[in-house]
N, C-alpha and C positions, 0 to 999 in steps of 0.2 A: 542492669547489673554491671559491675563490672569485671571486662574479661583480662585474662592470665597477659603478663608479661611481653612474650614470645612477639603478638604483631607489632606490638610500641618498641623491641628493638630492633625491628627490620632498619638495614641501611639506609641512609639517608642521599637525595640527588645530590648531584655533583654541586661545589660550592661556587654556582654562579649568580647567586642569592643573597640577599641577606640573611642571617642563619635561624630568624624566625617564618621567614616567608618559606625556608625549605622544609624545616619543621612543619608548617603549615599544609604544603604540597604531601609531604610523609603520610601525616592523617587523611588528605584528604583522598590520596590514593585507597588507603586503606578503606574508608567508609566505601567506594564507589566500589570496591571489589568483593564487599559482601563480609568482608572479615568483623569490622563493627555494623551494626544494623539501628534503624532508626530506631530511639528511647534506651541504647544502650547510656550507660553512664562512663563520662571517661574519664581518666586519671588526675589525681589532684592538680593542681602547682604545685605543691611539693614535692607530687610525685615524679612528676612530668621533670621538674628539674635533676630529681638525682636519674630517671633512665638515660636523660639525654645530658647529664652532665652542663649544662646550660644554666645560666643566670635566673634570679626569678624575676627580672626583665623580658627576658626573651622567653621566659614561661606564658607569659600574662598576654605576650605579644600574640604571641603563638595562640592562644586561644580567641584571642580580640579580633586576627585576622579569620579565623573562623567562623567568628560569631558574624563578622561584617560580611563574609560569602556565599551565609548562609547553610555552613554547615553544622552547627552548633546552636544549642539556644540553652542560656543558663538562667537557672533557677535559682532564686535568694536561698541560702543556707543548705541549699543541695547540693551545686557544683554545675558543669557543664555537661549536658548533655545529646548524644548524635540528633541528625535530623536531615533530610536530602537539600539543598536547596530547592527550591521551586523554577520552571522553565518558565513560567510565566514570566518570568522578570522580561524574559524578550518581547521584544516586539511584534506584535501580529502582524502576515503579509496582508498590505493592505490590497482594500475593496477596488473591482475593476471598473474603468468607464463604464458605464452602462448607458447614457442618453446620448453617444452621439453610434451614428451609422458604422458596422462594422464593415473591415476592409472587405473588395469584393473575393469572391469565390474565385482561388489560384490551386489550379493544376498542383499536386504537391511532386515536388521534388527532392524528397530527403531522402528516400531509401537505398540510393548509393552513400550521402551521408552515414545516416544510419549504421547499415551494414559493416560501412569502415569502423566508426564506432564502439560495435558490435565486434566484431574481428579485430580489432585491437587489443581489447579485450583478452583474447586466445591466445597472444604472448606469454598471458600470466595467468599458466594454469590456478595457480596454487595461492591467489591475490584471495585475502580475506572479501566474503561478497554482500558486500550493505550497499547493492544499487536494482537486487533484483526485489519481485512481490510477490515471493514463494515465502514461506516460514521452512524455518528447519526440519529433515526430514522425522528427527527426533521427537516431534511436536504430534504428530499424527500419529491414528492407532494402528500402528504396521500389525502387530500380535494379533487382535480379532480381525484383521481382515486377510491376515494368512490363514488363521483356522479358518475361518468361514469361506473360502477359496478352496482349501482341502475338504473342507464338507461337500462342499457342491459337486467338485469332481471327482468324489466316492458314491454320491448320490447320482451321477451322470457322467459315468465316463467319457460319454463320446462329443461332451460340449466343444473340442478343441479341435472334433472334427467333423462335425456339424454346422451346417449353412446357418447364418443369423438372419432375423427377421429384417426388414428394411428398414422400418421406422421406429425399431428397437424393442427391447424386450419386453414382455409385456408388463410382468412384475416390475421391472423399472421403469416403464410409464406409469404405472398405476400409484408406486411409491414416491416418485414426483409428484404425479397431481395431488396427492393426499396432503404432501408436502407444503406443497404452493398454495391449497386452499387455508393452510391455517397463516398463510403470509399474505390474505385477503386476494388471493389472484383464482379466480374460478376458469378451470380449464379439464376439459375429459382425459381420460388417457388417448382418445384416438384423436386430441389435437397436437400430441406430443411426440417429438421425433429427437430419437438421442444423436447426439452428434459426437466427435472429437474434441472437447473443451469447449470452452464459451467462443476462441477466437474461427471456429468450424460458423457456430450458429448466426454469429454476426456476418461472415463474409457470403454465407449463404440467403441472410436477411439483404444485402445490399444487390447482390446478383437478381432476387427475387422483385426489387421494387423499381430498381434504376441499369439507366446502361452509358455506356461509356460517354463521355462529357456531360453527364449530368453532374449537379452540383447536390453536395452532401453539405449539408449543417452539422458542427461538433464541436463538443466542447472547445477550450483554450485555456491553458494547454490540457493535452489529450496524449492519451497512452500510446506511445511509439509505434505499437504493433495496428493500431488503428490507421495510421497514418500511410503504413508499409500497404494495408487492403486497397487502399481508396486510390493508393498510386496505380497497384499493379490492376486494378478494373479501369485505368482511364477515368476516374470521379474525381471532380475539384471539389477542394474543402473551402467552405465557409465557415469561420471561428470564431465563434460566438464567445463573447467575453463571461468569466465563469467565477465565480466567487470562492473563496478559501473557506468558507464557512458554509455558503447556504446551496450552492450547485451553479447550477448554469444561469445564466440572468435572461429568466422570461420577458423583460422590458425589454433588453438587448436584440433578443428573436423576433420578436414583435416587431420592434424598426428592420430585421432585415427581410421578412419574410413580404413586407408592405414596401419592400426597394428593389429588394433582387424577384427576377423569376428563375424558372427552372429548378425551384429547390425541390427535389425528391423525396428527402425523408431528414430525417435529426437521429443523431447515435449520440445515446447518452446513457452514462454512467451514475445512476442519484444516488446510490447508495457506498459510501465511503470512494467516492470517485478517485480513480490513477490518474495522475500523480498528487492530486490535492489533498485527496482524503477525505473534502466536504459529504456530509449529509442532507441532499435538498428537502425540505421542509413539506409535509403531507401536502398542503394546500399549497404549495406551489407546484407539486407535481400535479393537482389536478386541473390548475391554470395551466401548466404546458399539453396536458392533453386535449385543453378545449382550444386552445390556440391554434394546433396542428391542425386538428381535426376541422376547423373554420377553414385554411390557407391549403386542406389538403395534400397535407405534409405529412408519409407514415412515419412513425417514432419506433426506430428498433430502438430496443432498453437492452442493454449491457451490466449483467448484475449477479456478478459473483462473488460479493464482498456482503449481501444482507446478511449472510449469519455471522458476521464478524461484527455488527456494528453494536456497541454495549450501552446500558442504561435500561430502567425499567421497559420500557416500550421499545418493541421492534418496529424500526417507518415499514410501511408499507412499500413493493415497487408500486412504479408509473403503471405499469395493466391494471393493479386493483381499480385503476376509475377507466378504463377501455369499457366501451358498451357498446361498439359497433368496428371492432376487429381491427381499427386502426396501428395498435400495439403490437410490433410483433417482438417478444418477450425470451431474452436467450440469457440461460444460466450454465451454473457449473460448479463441479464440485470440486476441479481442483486447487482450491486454495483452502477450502473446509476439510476435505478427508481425506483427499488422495492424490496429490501430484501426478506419480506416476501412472494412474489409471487415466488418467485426460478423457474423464467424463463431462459431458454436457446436455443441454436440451434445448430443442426451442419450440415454441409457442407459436405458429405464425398468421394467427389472425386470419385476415382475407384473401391471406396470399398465400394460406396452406398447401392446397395444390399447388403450387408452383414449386412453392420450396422443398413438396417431397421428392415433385420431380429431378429440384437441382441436386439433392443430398444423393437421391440413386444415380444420377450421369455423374457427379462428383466424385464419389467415394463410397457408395454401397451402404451395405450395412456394420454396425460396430462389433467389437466383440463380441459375444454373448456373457461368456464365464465375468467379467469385472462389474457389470450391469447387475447378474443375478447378488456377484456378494453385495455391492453399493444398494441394492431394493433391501437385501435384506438387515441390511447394518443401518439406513436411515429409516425405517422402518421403527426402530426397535428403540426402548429408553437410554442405549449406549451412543446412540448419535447426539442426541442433547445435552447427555454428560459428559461427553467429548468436545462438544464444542462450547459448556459452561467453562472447563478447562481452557482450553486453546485459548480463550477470550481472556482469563486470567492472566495466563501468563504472558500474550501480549501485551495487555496493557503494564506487568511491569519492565516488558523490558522498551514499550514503549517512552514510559515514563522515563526511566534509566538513560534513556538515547539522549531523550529531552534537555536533561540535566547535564548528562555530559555535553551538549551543543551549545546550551545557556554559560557551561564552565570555561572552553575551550577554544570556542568560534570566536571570529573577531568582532569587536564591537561594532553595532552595524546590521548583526546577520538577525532576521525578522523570519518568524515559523507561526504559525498555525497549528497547535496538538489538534489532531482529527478525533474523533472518538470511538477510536474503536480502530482494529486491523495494526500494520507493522509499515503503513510510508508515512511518510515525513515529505514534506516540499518546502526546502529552506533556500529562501533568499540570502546571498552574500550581498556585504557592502557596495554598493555602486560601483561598478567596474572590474572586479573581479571576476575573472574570466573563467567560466566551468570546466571549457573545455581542458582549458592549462592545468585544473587543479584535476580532472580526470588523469588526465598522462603522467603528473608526477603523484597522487593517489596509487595510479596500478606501479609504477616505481617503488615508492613504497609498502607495495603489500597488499594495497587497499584498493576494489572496486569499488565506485560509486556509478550516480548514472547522471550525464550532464541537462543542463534542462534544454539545451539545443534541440536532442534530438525529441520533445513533446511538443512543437510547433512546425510550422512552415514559414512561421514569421520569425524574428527576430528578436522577439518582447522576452524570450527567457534565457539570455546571455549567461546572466550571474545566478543563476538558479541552480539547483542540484536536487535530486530524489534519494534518500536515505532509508534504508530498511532495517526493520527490526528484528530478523530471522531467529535470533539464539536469544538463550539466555543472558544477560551482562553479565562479565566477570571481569577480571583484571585483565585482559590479553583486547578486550575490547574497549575497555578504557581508555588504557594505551593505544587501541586506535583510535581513537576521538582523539585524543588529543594531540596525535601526528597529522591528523589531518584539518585538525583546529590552526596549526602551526604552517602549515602547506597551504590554506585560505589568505594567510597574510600576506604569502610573498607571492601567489599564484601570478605567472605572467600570462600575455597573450600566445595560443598557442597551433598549430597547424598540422591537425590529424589528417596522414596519407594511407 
């Protein structure tokens, strides 16, 4: 179709362009904020000339810079019509070493990093935030799981002041394991023990197998808050080199598990892994389970992203090939339904007794009242409709992200689309310093997250973590492409 007047005479950028390149930028704004949509039809050359007053020189131009962008594609005797560019145009981050010996197992030290970081951060309240791996709270079903919150405590008043079970509700173990058996993990409800979020069940999985100067295998890079556990228990990490695409590199483990001793256990992420986003492949999770299982290595599996990952088939996790308790298996649902409810589970394999023990000297038991709505909301055909949904709209506004990075990044800047969820791990140019473009990013408005703080090594200088939380619209555009422009001049920089 084509639409009314009114967006084609929005003002035009400032003329520090040539006057078809701004015209160019005009539309192209326009297309990325929703106003034309892809297979709209847009305005002749002739028309284009008399809105803008412009030459049919700089009509023809103006559409040709277009069509060369990738925002346009025209048709013999139809005209031109919208179209997104594609983010493929970039470059994939490339594949890691794999064949030679990973460095050895070092004590981590980042969490006063971090933390600064992190608290830097807190300057800026009010900084637009595409560095955290929450979705927007807009995104989740807040409405049925208020009613069903007020159901429960008309049906039970005294839930708020009533002891909770230890190892958690019953109806909420029972609607996990119901859960997990159609995600091929077979586990009873009395092997289930609800926790605090997923980062409760991991730090109770590493208490449970290892103790202080032991050494932990994990990914590289690997989600910051993993990093912050292994410090504060005394655990050196081992970094296993991890692929943008396929997970962790079971050849890589292989050489280090037959170099180093003392490895304790591997924490991994296969299912849309932070900050990469990869999905590791059925058949290679069942080779890292025979691997560990050989070197008697236990694998906690960290896996709160399977119901976000899209395409006809759901992977499976790493426990679906466990057959002798080695897996101890921690999920959550706050990235799926409910942030604020920081529900979790774990699974713990051979080490159950121990780990109920650590969860009661830990922290007791969970709520009850969040437990009963969350059994009875995943329970029920509104949790797959909710997360048919959720998966939709991430992927467009994944895609949207994409497009704006492929538009506005500098040339150079290399990504990975993951499939499925809302991170992004985009390499900058050689030398381009994260941390710099972090400090003038929250200057700007804008959090991101640098890739400093997802190693102990130094391999993710120019690296940065991107998220997808909202909707795109014009106000997020606009930040892409401030921070596309903030990538070019990013200096060296020295967070205190």
């Amino acid at each position: 179709m084509l639409l009314s007047d009114d967006p084609h005479r929005a003002s035009l950028p400032l003329p520090d362009e040539p006057l078809y390149e701004r015209l160019a930028e005009h539309y192209r704004r326009i297309i990325a904020s929703g106003t034309l949509l892809p297979g709209d039809r847009m305005p002749s050359v002739r028309a284009l000339m008399d809105r803008h007053r412009v030459s049919l020189s700089t009509a023809i131009q103006t559409f040709r810079r277009l069509e060369d962008t990738g925002w346009l594609s025209a048709k013999p005797r139809a005209g031109y019509f919208v179209q997104r560019p594609s983010a493929l145009k970039l470059a994939k981050v490339p594949e890691p070493e794999v064949t030679t010996l990973p460095s050895e197992a070092r004590y981590v030290g980042l969490h006063e990093r971090i933390s600064r970081v992190l608290e830097y951060a807190q300057s800026f309240p009010d900084a637009l935030n595409l560095g955290g791996a929450t979705a927007a709270a807009e995104l989740y079903p807040a409405d049925p799981l208020q009613a069903l919150m007020r159901k429960r405590l008309r049906l039970r008043p005294t839930l708020l002041t009533e002891i909770g079970v230890d190892t958690g509700a019953s109806e909420f173990r029972q609607a996990v394991a119901r859960r997990a058996l159609s995600n091929g993990v077979t586990v009873s409800p009395d092997e289930i023990i609800s926790t605090t979020g997923g980062v409760e069940g991991v730090n109770l999985a590493l208490r449970a197998v290892a103790q202080r100067g032991d050494t932990i295998a994990i990914e590289s890079p690997a989600f910051f808050g993993l990093l912050q556990i292994l410090e504060s228990l005394g655990l050196r990490a081992l970094e296993i080199p991890t692929s943008p695409t396929t997970g962790l590199s079971v050849e890589a483990l292989d050489i280090a598990l037959n170099a180093y001793e003392n490895v304790k256990a591997l924490v991994v992420v296969p299912n849309l892994q932070n900050p990469l986003g990869c999905v590791m492949p059925d058949d290679r999770k069942a080779q890292l389970v025979a691997l560990c299982k050989q070197h008697g290595v236990a694998v906690i599996e960290d896996d709160p992203y399977l119901d976000l990952v899209e395409g006809p088939e759901r992977p499976k996790p790493v426990k679906a090939w466990d057959r002798d308790g080695n897996v101890i298996y921690c999920a959550s649902l706050n990235k799926v339904l409910a942030p604020g409810m920081r529900l979790g589970w774990i699974a713990g394999g051979r080490w159950q007794a121990r780990i109920k023990m650590l969860k009661f000297a830990q922290s007791r038991h969970n709520e009850t009242l969040p437990q009963l709505v969350a059994a009875e909301f995943i329970s029920s055909g509104d949790f797959d409709r909710h997360l048919h949904r959720l998966r939709a709209r991430l992927s467009d506004q994944r895609e949207a992200t994409c497009d704006a990075i492929a538009r506005y990044f500098p040339s150079g800047t290399r990504m990975s689309p993951p499939s499925g969820g809302l991170l992004l791990w985009v390499e900058l140019p050689e030398g381009t310093p994260s941390e710099s473009l972090y400090q003038a990013a929250l200057a700007d408005g804008i959090r991101i997250a640098p890739g400093t703080i997802f190693s102990n090594s130094d391999r993710f200088g120019s690296f940065i973590r991107l998220s997808c939380p909202k909707p795109f619209d014009r106000d997020l555009d606009d930040a892409m492409r401030r921070l596309g422009q903030l990538a070019r001049v990013a200096k060296p920089a020295d967070i205190r």
